[in-house]
Structures are given as C-alpha cells and as structure tokens.
C-alpha positions in Angstrom: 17.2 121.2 -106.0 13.8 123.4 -106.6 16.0 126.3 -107.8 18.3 124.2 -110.3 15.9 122.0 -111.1 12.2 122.2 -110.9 10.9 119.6 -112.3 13.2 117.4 -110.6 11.8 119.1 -107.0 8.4 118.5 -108.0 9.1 115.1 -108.8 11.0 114.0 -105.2 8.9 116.2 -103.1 6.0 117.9 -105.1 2.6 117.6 -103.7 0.8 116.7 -107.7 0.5 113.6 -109.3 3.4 114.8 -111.3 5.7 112.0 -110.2 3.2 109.2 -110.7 2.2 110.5 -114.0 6.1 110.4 -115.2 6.6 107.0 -113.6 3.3 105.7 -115.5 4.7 106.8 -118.7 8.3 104.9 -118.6 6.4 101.7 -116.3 4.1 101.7 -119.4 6.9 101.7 -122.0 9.2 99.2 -120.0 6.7 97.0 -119.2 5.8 96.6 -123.3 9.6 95.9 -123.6 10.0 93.5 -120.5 6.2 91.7 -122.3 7.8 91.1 -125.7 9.9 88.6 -123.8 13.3 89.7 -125.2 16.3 91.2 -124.1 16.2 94.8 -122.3 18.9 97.7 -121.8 17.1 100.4 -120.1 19.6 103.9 -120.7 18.4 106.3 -118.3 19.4 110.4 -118.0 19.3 112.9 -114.6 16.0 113.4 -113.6 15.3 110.0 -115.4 17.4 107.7 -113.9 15.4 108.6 -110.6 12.3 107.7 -112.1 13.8 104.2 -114.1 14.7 103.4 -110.2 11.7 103.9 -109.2 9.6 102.3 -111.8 11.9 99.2 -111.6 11.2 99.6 -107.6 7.7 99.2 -108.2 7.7 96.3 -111.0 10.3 94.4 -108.0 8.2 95.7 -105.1 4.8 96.7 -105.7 1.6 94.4 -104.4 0.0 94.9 -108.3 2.8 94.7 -110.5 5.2 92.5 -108.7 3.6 89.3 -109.2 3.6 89.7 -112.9 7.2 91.6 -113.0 9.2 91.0 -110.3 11.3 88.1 -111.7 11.4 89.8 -115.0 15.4 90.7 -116.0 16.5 94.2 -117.1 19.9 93.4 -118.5 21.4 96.2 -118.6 20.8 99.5 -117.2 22.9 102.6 -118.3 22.9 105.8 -116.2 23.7 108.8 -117.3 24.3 112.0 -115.1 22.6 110.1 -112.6 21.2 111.6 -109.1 21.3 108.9 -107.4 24.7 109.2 -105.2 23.5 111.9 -103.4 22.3 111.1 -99.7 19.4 113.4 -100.0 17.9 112.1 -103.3 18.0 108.6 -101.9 16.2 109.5 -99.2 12.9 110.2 -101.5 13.8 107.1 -103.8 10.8 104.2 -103.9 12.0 101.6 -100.8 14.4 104.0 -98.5 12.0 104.0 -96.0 11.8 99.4 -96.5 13.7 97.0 -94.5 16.8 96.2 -96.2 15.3 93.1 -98.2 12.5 95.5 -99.5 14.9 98.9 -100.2 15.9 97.9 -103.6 14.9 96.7 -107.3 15.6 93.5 -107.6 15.2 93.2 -111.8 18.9 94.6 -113.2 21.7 92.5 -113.8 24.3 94.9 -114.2 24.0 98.2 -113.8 26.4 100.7 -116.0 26.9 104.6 -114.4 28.6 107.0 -116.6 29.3 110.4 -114.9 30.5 113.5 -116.5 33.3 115.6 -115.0 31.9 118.7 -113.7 27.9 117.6 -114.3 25.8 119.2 -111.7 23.5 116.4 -111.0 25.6 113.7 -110.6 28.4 115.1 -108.3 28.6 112.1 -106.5 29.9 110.5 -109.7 29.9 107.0 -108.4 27.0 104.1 -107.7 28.6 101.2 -106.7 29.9 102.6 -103.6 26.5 104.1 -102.5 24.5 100.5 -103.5 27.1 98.3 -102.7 23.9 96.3 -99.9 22.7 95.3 -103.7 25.5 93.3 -104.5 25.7 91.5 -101.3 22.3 90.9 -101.0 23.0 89.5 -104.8 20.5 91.7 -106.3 22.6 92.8 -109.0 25.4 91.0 -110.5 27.6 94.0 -110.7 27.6 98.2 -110.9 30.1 99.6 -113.0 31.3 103.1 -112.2 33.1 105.2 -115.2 33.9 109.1 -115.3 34.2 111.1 -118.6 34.6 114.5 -119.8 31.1 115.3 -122.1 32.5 117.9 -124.7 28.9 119.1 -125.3 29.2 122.6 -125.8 25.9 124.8 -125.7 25.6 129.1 -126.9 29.2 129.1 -126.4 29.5 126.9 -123.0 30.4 123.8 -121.8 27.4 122.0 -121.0 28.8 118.6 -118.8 25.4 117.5 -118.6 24.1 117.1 -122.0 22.8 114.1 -122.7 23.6 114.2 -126.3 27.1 114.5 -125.0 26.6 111.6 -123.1 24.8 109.6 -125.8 27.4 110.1 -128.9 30.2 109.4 -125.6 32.8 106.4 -126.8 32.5 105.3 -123.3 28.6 105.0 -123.2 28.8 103.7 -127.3 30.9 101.5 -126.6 28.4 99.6 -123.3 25.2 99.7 -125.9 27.8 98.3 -128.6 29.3 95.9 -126.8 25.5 94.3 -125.4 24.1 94.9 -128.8 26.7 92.5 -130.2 26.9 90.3 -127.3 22.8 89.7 -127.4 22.2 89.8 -130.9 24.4 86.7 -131.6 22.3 83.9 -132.7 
C-alpha cells in the first residue's frame, strides 16, 4: 500500500495525527448532517470509505460520541472503489481488534458497494461476503454488492478507479436516484 498509495499508508499505519485529522473532518461534517435530523446517504470513495467506516465506528462505538450518536441512522451508505474487502485493510479498521458485539458500526441501514472492473483498490470487489457477522448480528438491514466497468479514461488510459467515473455511473445514479425519490416523497 505505501508505494501505490501514500496517503492511504499513512492513514492505516502512519505514526501522525494524519488519520485523526481526516476522520475529524468527515465526523464533523456527518455529524452536522446526522444533527439536522433528516435523512442521510453517506457516498464514500477509496481511501474514503476507510475513513466513513471509521468515523461511523466511532459515532456507534466511541465513550464521547456514542451516547449522543450511536442510535442515530445513516440510511444509506454508498461505496465506491472501496478497500475494505481486503484482509489486511480490515485488520487496521476502528473495532477489528473488539469482541464481535463491539467490531462494527452499528448506524447504516443498508449499505450499497459498487466496484469497478479492474480498480486497484477494491480488488476484492465484494462487501457482503466479508461483513456478512453485520447482518446476523442485525446491524445492517442489508449490503448490496454490484460490479461495473468505470469508462473513465485519463491522458489516454483507462482509469477504473476514477471516481467521476464512478459518480456519473448508471448503476451508482441510479442508488442516489432511487433514495432521492423514495425519501423525498411527502
């Protein structure tokens, strides 16, 4: 990981306050979302959807934040070119190291992975498989694996991690469409 991906190294393993600084910045933004009382779908990209699990770790987990966040609902959570299938990257995630009660968030009600074909960073394309102990311990009502091709193409090359690929996607349109019209009914 530290020669593909720095910042992603520095984060899991570093030894600054790199990681806490990033987590602060999306805990503070969520949070604000989560306070306003209304509906949330948290979209998350590589290196990102690390951090949203660890952020929503900490609002599930965490002696501070837990009492004010822990029953708090994240509807929907959309990864993108997510980490988090591989065995090694779990291993740094906020609760591996907890009893199984403890190991996981506990906020998301479904949970929506979208990997690209051929993207680096997610080449264990699939989530449910690997966080299958969330559904039976009910902690998530259901994770929802789909594979696409991204067509982003960058100086000339295919570029299957892109996350404007991923964003302007039919697949991942179509899971913020279909919430957006579902929860903006009246």
């Amino acid at each position: 990981i530290r020669l593909v991906s720095k910042d992603s190294a520095e984060y899991l393993a570093g030894k600054t306050d790199f990681a806490e600084k990033v987590r602060e910045r999306v805990r503070t933004k969520l949070c604000e979302a989560v306070d306003r009382e209304g509906r949330v779908l948290l979209l998350s990209h590589g290196l990102g959807c690390i951090v949203a699990y660890d952020v929503l770790w900490e609002l599930s987990h965490d002696e501070v934040l837990a009492p004010r966040y822990a029953e708090r609902k994240i509807e929907a959570w959309v990864t993108l070119g997510a980490p988090l299938g591989d065995m090694h990257v779990r291993k740094y995630l906020k609760g591996a190291d907890q009893q199984p009660e403890a190991r996981f968030p506990t906020n998301v009600i479904s949970w929506y992975n979208v990997a690209a074909e051929d993207d680096y960073t997610c080449h264990d394309n699939t989530l449910a498989d690997d966080f299958k102990k969330m559904l039976h311990q009910r902690l998530v009502s259901a994770v929802h694996d789909y594979r696409i091709y991204n067509l982003a193409v960058r100086y000339g090359k295919s570029n299957p991690h892109s996350s404007v690929g991923y964003y302007i996607h039919p697949r991942v349109s179509k899971i913020v469409n279909d919430w957006l019209t579902e929860h903006l009914k009246p």
